[in-house]
KETI-175673 format. One record per residue (C-alpha): residue number from 1; chain; x negated, y, z. Coordinates in steps of 0.5 Angstrom, whole numbers, plus 500, padded with zeros to 3 digits. Each point is the difference from the previous one (the first is absolute). Layout:
N
(site NUM, A, (X, Y, Z)),
...
This chain:
432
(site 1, A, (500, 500, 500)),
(site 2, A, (498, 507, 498)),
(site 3, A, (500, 504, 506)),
(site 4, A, (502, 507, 501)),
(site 5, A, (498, 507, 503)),
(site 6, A, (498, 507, 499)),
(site 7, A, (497, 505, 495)),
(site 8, A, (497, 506, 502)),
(site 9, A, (507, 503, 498)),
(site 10, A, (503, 496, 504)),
(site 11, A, (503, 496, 494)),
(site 12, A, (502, 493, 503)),
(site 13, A, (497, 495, 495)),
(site 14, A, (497, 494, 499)),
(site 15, A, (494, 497, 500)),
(site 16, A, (499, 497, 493)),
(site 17, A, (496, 494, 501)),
(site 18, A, (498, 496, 493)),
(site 19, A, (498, 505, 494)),
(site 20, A, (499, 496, 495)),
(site 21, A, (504, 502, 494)),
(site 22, A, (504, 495, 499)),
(site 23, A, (502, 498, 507)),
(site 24, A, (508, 504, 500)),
(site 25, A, (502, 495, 495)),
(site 26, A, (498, 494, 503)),
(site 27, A, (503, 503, 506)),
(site 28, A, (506, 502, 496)),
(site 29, A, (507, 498, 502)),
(site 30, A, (506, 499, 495)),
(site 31, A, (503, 506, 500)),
(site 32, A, (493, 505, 500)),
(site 33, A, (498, 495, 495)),
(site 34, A, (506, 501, 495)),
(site 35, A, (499, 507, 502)),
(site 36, A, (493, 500, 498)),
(site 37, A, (502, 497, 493)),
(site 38, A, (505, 505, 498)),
(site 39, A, (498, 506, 502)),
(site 40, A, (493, 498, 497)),
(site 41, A, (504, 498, 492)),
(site 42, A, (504, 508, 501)),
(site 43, A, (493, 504, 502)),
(site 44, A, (497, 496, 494)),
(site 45, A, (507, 501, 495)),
(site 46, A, (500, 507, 503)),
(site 47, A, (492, 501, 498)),
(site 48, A, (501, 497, 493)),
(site 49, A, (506, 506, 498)),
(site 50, A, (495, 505, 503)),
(site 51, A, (494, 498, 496)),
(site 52, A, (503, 500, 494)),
(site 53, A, (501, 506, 498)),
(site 54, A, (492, 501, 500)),
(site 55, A, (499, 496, 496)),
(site 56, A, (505, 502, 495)),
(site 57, A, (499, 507, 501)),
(site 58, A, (494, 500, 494)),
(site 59, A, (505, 498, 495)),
(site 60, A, (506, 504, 503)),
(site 61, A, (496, 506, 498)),
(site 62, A, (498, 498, 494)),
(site 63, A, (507, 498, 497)),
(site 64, A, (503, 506, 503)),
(site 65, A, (494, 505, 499)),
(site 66, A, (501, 502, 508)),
(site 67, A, (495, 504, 504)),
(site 68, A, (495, 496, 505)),
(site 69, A, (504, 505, 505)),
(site 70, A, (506, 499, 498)),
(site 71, A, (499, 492, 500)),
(site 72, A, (497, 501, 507)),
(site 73, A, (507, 503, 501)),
(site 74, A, (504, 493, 500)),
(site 75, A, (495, 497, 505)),
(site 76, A, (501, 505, 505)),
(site 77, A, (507, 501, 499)),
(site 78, A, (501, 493, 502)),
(site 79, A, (496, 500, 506)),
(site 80, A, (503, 507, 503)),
(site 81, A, (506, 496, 498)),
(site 82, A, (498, 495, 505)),
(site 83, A, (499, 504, 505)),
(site 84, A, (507, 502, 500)),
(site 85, A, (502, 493, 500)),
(site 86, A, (495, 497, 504)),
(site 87, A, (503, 505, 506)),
(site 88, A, (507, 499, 498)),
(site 89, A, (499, 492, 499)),
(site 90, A, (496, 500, 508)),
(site 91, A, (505, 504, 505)),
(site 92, A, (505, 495, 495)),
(site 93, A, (497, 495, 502)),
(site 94, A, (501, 501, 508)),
(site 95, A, (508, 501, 498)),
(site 96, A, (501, 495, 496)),
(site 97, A, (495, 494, 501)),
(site 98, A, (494, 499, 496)),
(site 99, A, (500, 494, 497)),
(site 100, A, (507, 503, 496)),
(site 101, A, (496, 506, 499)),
(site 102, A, (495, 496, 496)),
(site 103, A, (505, 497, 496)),
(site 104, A, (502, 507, 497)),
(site 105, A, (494, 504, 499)),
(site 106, A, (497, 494, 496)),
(site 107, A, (507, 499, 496)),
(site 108, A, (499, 507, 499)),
(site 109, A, (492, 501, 498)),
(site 110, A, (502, 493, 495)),
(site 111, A, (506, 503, 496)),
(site 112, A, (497, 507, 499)),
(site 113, A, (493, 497, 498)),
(site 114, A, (504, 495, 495)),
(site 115, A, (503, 508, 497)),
(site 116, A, (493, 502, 499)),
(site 117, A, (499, 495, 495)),
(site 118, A, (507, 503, 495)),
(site 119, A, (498, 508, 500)),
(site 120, A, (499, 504, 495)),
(site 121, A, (496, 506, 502)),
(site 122, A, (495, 502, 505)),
(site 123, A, (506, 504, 504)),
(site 124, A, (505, 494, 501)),
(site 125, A, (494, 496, 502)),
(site 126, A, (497, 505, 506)),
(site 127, A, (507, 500, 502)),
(site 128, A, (500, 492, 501)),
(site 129, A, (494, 499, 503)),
(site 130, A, (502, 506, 505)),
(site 131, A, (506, 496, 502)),
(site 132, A, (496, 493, 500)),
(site 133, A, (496, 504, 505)),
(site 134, A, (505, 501, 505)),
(site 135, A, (500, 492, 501)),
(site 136, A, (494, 499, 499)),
(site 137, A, (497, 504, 506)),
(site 138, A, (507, 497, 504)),
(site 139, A, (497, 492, 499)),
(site 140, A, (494, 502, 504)),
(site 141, A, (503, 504, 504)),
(site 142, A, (505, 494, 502)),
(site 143, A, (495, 494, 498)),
(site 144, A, (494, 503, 505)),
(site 145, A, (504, 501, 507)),
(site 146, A, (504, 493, 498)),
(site 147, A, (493, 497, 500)),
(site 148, A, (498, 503, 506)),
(site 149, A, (506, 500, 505)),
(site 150, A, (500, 492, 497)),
(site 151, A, (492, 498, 501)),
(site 152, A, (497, 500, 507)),
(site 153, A, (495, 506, 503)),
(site 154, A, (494, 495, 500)),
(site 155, A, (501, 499, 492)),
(site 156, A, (503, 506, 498)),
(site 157, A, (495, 504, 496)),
(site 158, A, (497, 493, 495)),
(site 159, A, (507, 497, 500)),
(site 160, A, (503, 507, 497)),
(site 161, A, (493, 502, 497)),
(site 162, A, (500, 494, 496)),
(site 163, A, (507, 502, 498)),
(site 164, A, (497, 506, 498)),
(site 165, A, (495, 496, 495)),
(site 166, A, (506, 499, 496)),
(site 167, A, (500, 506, 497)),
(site 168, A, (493, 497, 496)),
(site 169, A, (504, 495, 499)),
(site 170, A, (505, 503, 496)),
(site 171, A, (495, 505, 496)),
(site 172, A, (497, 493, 498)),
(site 173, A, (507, 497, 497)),
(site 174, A, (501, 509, 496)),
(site 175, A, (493, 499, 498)),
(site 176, A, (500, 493, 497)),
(site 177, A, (508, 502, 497)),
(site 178, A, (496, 506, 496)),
(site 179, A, (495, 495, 497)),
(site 180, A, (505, 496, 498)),
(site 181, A, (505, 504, 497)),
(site 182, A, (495, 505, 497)),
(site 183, A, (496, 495, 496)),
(site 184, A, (507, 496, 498)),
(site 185, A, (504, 506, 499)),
(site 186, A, (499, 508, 496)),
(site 187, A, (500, 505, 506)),
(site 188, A, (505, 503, 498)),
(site 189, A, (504, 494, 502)),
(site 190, A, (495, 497, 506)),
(site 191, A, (502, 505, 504)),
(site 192, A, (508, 499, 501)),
(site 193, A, (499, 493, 502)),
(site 194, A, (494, 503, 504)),
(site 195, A, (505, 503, 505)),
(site 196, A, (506, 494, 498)),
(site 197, A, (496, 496, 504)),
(site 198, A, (501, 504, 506)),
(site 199, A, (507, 498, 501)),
(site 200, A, (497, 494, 503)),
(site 201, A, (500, 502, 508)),
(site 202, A, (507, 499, 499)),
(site 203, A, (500, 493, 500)),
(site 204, A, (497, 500, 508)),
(site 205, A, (506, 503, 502)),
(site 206, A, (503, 492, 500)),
(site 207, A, (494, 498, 505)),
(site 208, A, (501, 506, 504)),
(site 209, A, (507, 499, 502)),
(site 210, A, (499, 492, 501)),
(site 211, A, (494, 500, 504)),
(site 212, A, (498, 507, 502)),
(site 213, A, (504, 502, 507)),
(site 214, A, (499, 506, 504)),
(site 215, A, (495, 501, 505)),
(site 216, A, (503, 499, 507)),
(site 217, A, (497, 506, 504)),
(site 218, A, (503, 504, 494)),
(site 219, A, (507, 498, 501)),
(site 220, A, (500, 500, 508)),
(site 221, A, (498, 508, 499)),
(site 222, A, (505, 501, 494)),
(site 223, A, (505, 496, 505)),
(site 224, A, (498, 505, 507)),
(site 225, A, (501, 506, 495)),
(site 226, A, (508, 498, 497)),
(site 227, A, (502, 498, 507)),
(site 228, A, (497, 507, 503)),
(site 229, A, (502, 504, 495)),
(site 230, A, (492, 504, 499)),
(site 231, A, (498, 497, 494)),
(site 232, A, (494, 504, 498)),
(site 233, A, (500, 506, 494)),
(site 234, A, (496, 500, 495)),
(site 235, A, (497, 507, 502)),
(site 236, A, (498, 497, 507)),
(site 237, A, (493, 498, 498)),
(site 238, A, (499, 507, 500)),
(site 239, A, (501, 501, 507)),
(site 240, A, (497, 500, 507)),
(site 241, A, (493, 495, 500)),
(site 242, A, (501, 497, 493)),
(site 243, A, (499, 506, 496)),
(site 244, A, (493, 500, 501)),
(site 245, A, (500, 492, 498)),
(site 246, A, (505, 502, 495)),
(site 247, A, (495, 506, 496)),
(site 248, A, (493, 497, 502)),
(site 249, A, (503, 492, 497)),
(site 250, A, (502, 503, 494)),
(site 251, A, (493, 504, 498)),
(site 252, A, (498, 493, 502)),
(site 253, A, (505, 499, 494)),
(site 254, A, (498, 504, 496)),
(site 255, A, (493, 499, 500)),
(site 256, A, (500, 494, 498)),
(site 257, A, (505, 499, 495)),
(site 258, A, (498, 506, 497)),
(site 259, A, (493, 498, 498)),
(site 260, A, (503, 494, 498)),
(site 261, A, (504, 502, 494)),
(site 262, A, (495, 506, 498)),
(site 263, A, (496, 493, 498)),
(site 264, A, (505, 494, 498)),
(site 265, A, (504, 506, 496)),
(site 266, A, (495, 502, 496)),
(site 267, A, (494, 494, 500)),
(site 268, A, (503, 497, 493)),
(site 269, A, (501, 506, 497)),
(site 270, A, (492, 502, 502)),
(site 271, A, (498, 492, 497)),
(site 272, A, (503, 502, 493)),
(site 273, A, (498, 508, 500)),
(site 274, A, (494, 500, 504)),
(site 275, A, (496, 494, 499)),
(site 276, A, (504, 498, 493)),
(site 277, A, (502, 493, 501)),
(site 278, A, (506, 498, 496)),
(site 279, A, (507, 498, 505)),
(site 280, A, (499, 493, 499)),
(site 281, A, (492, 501, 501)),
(site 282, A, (502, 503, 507)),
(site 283, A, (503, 494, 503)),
(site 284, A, (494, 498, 503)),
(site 285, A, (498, 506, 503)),
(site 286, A, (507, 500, 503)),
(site 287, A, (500, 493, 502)),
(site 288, A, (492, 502, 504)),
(site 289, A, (504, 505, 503)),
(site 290, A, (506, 496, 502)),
(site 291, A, (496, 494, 503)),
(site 292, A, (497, 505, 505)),
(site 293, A, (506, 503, 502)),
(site 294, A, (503, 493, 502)),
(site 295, A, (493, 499, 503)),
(site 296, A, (501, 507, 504)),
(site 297, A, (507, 498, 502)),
(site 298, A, (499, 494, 503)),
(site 299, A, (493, 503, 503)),
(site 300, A, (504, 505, 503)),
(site 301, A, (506, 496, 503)),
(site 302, A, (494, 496, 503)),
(site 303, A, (497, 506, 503)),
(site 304, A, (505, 503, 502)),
(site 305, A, (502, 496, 506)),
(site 306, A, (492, 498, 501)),
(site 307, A, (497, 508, 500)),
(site 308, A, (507, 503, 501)),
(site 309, A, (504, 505, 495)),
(site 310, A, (495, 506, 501)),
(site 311, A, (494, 497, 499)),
(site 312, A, (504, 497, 494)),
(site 313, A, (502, 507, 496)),
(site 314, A, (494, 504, 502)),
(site 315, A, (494, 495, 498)),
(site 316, A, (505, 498, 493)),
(site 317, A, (501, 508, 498)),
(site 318, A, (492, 501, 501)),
(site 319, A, (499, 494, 496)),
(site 320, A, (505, 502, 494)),
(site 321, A, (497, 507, 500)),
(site 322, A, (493, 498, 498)),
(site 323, A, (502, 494, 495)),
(site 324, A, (505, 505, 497)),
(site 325, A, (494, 506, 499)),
(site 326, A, (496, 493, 497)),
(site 327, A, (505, 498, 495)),
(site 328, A, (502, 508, 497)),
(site 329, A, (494, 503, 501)),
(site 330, A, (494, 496, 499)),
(site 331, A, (498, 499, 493)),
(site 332, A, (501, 492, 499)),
(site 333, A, (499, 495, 495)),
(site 334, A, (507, 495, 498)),
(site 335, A, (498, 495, 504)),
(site 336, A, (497, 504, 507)),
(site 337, A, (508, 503, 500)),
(site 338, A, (503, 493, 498)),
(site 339, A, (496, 497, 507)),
(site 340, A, (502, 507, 504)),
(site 341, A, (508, 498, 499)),
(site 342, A, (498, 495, 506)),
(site 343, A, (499, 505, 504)),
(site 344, A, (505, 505, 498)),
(site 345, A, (505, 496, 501)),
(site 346, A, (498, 498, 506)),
(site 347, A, (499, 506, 504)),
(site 348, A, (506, 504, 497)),
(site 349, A, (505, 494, 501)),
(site 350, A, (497, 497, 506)),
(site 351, A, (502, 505, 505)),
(site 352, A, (508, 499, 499)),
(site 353, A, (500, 494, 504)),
(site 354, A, (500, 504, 506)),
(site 355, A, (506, 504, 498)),
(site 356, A, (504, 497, 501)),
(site 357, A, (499, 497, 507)),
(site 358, A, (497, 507, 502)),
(site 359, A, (508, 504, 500)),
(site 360, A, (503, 494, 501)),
(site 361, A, (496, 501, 506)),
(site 362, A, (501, 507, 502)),
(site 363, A, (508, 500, 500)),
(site 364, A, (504, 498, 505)),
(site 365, A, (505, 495, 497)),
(site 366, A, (507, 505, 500)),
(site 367, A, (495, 504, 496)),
(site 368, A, (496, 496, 496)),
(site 369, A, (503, 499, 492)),
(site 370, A, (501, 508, 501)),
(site 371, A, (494, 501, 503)),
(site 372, A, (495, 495, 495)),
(site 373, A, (505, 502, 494)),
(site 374, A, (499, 506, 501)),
(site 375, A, (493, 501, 501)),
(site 376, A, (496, 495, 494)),
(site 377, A, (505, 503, 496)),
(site 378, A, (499, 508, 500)),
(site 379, A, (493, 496, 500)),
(site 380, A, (503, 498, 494)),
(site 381, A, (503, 507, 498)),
(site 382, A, (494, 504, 501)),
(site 383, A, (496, 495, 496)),
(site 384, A, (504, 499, 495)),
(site 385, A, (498, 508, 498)),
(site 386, A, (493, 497, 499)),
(site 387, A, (501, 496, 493)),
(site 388, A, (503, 507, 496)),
(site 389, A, (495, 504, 504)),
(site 390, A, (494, 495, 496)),
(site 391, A, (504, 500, 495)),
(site 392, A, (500, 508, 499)),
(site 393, A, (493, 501, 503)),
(site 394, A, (497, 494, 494)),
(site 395, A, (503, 506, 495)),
(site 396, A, (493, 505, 503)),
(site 397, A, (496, 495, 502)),
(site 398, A, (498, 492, 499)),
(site 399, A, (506, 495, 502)),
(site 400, A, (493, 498, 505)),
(site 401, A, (500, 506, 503)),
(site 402, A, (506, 501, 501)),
(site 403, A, (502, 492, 504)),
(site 404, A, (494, 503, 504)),
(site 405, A, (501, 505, 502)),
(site 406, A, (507, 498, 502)),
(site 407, A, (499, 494, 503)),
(site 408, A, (494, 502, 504)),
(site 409, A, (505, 505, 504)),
(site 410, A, (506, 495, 501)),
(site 411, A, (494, 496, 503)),
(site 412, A, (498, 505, 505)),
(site 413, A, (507, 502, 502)),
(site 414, A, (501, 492, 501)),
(site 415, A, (493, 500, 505)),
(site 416, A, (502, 506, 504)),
(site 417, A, (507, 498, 501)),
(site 418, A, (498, 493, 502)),
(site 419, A, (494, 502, 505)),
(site 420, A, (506, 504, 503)),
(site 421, A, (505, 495, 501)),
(site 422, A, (500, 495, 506)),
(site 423, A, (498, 493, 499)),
(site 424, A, (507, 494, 500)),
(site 425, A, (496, 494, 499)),
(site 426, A, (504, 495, 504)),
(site 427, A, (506, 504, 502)),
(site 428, A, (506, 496, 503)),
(site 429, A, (506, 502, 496)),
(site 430, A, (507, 501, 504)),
(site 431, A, (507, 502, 499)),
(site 432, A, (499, 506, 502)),
């Protein structure tokens, strides 16, 4: 048995006694395991309708002779969509139950992606992408506090990590699908089916409403507050002591996913531009740097319960910035950027693990799908502004300029806000 005490914060937790990797599934019980598979199929499903658009956005722009800008637009309409999404999804969650509102934003992202695939113009496509965005950042927002209400304190970061490495998964399955359909079909036509396939997370919903239940501290808080009548408001992680948890937590957000998406949105655009590689010449390099982000992702998971969430961000965040400096800056030759990817991937992914068990972690359970939605996706929302602003900055300078310059401040931001939140490594979780 795992025994518990006291943080310097006075936070109950558990001491975590085996920290290999692989020991939360060994020790998993039926429901957490169920849990685990479905909320691993949706993060993956859900990275896959992101990632599509990246790598489409090449062709988009040539077929429709739309602006870099203009095409950053698209990406970050999304995000800031999901924010909105993503904050609404998480205090639906507290009302209505998370696994139910699961199902609904992954209905809701599959349909809007499929709608993706039959528009006719740049303007009907932004449009769908933003409302694709409103469930693509509720499925996280419901998905992370389902995992980690539903898995135990001393397995929580490399069970809801290893969740997280999902998304690597799904950015695989995108970038394996434009192979495909790119040598197989002409452009103007590879692309539809590109976001067609996107209507596939639909199809987990089914799984999700025969195996999944609802964690049981969220339905004895959801329980307390119906029978008092004081069912938390949505404004109310502004107030009090959680206000400074809510701002420093969603810098922390910010940081971390502002960086993120200056480097994915923009990396196959700077393979074909910059250093010339045709769309298919570029899969390997992708595929380099999609195998160290689910190296850092499974890395972080593990970390994060071994060295803590902190020490996790801060350490990641220096890594990020100098293997980013390395790759846009130094002047290397094809096979030099193609072994790089590796540790691309791995330092500007890895640190996601922790993400989500660390504003778990900071919220009590009244407040949780608000709180946690409402902070990684106004991380979400602020980031999203970070591809159009490449975009546009690439029209005066190299697109490598311009991804540095970005990612290198959205890195500092994520170290600063991290080295000034508390550390939750094994925090007990309650109905409060």
């Amino acid at each position: 048995m795992a025994e518990t005490g006291r943080t310097g914060e006075g936070v109950e937790a558990v001491a975590i006694e085996d920290t290999s990797l692989s020991a939360f599934y060994k020790d998993m019980t039926p429901p957490e395991r169920r849990t685990f598979w479905a909320c691993s199929a949706g993060w993956a499903l859900d990275g896959m309708d992101y990632m599509i658009y990246p790598l489409v956005i090449g062709t988009i722009t040539a077929l429709w002779n739309v602006a870099p800008g203009t095409a950053g637009l698209a990406a970050t309409v999304t995000l800031l969509a999901s924010a909105i999404g993503g904050w609404g999804a998480g205090f639906l969650a507290d009302r209505i139950g998370r696994v139910l509102t699961l199902q609904l934003t992954i209905v809701w992202f599959s349909f809007f992606s499929l709608v993706c695939a039959f528009v006719q113009n740049f303007d009907q496509l932004l449009v769908a992408r933003a409302l694709l965005g409103l469930g693509f950042g509720g499925e996280w927002a419901a998905g992370a506090v389902l995992m980690g209400e539903t898995i135990r304190a001393q397995y929580r970061g490399r069970a809801v990590g290893s969740v997280q490495s999902g998304w690597a998964v799904g950015w695989g399955l995108a970038v394996l699908a434009q192979a495909i359909l790119f040598s197989a079909l002409p452009p103007e036509i590879a692309w539809r089916w590109m976001f067609a396939i996107g209507a596939l997370p639909a199809l987990l919903v089914l799984y999700l409403r025969m195996y999944v239940k609802e964690p049981e501290i969220a339905a004895q808080s959801r329980a307390r507050a119906v029978a008092s009548g004081e069912r938390p408001a949505i404004w109310e992680i502004f107030s009090g002591p959680i206000l400074k948890t809510t701002i420093l937590a969603a810098l922390l957000s910010t940081g971390c996913q502002g960086g993120y998406y200056a480097i994915t949105t923009w990396l196959p655009k700077f393979l074909t531009s910059e250093v010339k590689l045709s769309i298919v010449g570029s899969t390997g390099y992708l595929a380099a740097t999609i195998v160290g982000s689910f190296a850092g992702y499974l890395t972080g998971a593990w970390l994060a319960d071994r060295i803590g969430r902190r020490n996790l961000f801060l350490t990641f965040s220096l890594g990020a910035i100098a293997v980013i400096v390395a790759y846009t800056q130094l002047p290397l030759s094809n096979s030099a950027l193609w072994a790089l990817g590796f540790p691309l991937g791995f330092f500007a992914s890895g640190y996601f693990s922790g993400m989500g068990p660390f504003l778990t972690e900071l919220y009590p359970t009244r407040l949780r799908g608000s709180g946690q939605g409402f902070c990684y996706n106004f991380g979400r929302g602020v980031g999203a502004l970070f591809p159009a602003l490449v975009g546009y900055l690439s029209a005066t300078t190299s697109l490598a300029n311009a991804i540095a310059i970005f990612a290198v401040a959205a890195y500092g931001l994520f170290f600063v806000a991290a080295f000034a939140l508390p550390e939750t490594r094994g925090k007990v979780l309650h109905a409060d």
